[in-house]
N, C-alpha and C positions, 0 to 999 in steps of 0.2 A: 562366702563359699556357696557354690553351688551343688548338691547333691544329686544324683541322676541315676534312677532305679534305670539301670541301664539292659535289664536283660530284655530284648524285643523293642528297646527304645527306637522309633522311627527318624529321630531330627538329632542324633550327636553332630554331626559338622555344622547345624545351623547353632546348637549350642558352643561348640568350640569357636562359632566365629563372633558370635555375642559377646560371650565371654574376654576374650580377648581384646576384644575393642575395650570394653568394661576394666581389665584388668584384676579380673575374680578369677581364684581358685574354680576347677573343678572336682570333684570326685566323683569316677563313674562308677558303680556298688553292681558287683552283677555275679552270680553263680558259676560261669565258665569265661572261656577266654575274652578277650578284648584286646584291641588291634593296639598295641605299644606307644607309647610317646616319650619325647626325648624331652619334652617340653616340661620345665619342673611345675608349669601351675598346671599341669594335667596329673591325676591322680587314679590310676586303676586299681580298684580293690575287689578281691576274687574272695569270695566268703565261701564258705562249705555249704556243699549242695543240699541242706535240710530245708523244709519247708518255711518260706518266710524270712530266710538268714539275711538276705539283702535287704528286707524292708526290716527288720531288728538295727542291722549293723545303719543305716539312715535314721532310723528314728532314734536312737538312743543318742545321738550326735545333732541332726537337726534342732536350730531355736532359733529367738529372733537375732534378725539380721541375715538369717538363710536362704536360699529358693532352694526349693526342691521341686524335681520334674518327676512324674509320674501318674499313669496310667492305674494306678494302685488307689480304690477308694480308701481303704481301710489304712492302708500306709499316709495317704492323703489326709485324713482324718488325725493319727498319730501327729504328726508333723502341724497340722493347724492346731491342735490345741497344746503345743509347746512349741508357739511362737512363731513359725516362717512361713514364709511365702511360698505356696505350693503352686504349681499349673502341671496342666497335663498336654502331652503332644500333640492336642490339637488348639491349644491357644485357654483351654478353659479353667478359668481361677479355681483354685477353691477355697473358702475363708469360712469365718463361723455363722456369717449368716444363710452358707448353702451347702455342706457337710453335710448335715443330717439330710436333707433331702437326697444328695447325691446318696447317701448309706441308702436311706428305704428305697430309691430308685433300683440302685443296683442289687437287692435284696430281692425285689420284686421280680425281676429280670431273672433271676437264680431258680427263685420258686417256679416262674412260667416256663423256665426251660426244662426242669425237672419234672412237671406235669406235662409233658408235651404243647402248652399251647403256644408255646414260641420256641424257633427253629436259634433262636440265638445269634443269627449271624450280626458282625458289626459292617457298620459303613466302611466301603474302601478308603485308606488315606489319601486325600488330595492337596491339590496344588495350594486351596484355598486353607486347608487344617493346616499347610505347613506356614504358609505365609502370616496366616493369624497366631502362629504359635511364635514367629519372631518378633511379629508385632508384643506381644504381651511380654515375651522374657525380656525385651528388650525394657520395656517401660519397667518390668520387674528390678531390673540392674540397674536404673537411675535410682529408682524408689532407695533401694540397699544403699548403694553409692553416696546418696545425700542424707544416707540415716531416717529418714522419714518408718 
């Protein structure tokens, strides 16, 4: 199964078309609407708009055997340490040997925004974060696939 903190997600159709090659479920986990499918390995789930509902209703489900997509350290984190394979939409793993850094990374980035010494802004998404992002779920889906 694939899991895909879907709210602001940048690459659904490169995921549905992974996926589908793969022959994995998806579930897309997101706080308001999403665009319908007829397709039964496609999965929209609309959780209530409290803080955090979509990365609860992921993590309490995510283990191994799973990928999960998201841009969510903290939900990234959740998910690597009961078992699955996480990336984020730009191609970037996350596992137990670099979690905690990505946590103080993005912790740091928090504080420096709140003391004004960074403006906070993120890099635009490009051509290249998308294409690495299929390069990596794709290898993620063999990985699942072959049990490894």
């Amino acid at each position: 199964m694939i899991y895909v903190d879907a709210d602001a997600c940048p690459v659904k159709p490169e995921i549905l078309k992974v996926a589908e090659r793969h022959g994995l479920e998806v579930s897309f986990v997101a706080n308001s609407g999403l665009r319908p499918s007829r397709d039964p390995m496609i999965h929209n789930i609309i959780v209530s708009g409290a803080f955090d509902a979509a990365d609860d209703w992921i993590a309490e489900r995510a283990g191994p055997g799973d990928i999960v997509i998201t841009a969510d350290v903290p939900l990234a984190g959740r998910c690597v340490a009961k078992g699955a394979q996480v990336t984020g939409p730009t191609g970037r793993i996350f596992d137990a040997t670099n979690i905690g850094m990505a946590s103080a990374m993005r912790d740091l980035g928090a504080h420096l925004r709140e003391t004004g010494e960074s403006k906070g802004y993120n890099a635009a998404f490009s051509a290249r974060d998308r294409s690495k992002f299929l390069e990596t779920l794709d290898r993620l889906c063999r990985r699942t696939r072959s049990g490894a």
